[in-house]
C-alpha positions in Angstrom: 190.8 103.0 19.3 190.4 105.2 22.5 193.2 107.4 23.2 194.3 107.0 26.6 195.0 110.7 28.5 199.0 111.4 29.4 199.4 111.0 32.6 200.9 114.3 33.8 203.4 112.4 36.8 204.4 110.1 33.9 205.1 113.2 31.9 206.8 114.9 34.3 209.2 112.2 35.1 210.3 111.3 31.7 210.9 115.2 31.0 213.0 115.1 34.4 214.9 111.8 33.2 215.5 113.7 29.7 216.9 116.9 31.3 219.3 114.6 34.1 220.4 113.0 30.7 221.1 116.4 28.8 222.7 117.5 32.1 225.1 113.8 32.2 226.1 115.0 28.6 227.3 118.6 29.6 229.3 116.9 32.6 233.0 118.1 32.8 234.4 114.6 34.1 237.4 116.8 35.2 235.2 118.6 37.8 234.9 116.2 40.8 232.5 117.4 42.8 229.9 117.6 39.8 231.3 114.1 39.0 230.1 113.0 42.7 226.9 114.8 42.0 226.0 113.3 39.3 227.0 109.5 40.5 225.0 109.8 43.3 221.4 111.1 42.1 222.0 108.3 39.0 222.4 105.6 41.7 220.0 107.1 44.4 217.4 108.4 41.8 217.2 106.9 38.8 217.3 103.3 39.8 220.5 102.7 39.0 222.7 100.1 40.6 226.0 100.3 42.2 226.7 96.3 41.2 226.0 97.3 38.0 228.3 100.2 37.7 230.9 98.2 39.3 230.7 95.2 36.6 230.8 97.6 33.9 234.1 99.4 35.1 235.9 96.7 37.1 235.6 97.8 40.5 234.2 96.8 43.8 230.5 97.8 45.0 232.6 98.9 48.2 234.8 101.3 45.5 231.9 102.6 44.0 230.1 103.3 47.6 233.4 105.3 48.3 233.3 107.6 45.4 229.9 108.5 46.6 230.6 108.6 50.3 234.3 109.9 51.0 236.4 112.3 49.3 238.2 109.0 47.3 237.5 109.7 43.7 238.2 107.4 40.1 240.8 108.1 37.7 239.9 111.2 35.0 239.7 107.8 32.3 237.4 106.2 35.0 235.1 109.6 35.5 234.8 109.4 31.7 233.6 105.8 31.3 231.2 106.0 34.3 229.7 109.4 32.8 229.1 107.3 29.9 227.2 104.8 31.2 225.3 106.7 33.4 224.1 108.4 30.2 223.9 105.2 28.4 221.7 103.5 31.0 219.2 106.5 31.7 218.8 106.8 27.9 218.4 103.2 28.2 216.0 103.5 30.9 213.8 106.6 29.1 213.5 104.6 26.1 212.1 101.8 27.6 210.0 103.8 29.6 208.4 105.2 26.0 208.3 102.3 24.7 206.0 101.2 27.9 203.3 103.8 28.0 203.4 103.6 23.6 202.4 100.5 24.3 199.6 101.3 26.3 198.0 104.1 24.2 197.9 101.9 21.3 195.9 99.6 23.3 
């Protein structure tokens, strides 16, 4: 079977996804602002989605677009659910995207 060369921009962006995930992980859901942070390079960056976020903790797309807009922020217990899925789903995400190019080496 020929081995098929890493592709260094496929590299790169899983080792980028796995250091946003360490740094989700290490995320002090108290601290606001790093809470903000956070929220808005996961939905901006990392293809995830607002709608999706707001199924998962119950609030409006329009609720979620003010946490990242306005100084309006969720409850601690909210902060602490979304950090968890934002972690959950770029996990999600990086495994899938492993599983893709796995695929393609074995090929």
């Amino acid at each position: 079977m020929p081995h098929l060369a890493v592709n260094p921009f496929e590299a790169a962006y899983r080792q980028g996804l796995a250091a946003f995930i360490s740094a989700l992980e290490r995320t002090d859901p108290k601290d606001g602002a790093t809470f903000k942070q956070a929220l808005t390079l996961a939905l901006d960056r990392f293809g995830l989605t607002a709608t999706s976020l707001a199924e998962r903790v119950g609030h409006s797309k329009g609720t979620i677009s003010k946490w990242m807009n306005t100084d309006a922020m969720p409850s601690l217990p909210t902060r602490e659910i979304v950090l968890q899925w934002m972690i959950q789903q770029a996990k999600q995400q990086l495994e899938e995207h492993e599983s893709e190019h796995a695929l393609e080496r074995s090929t």
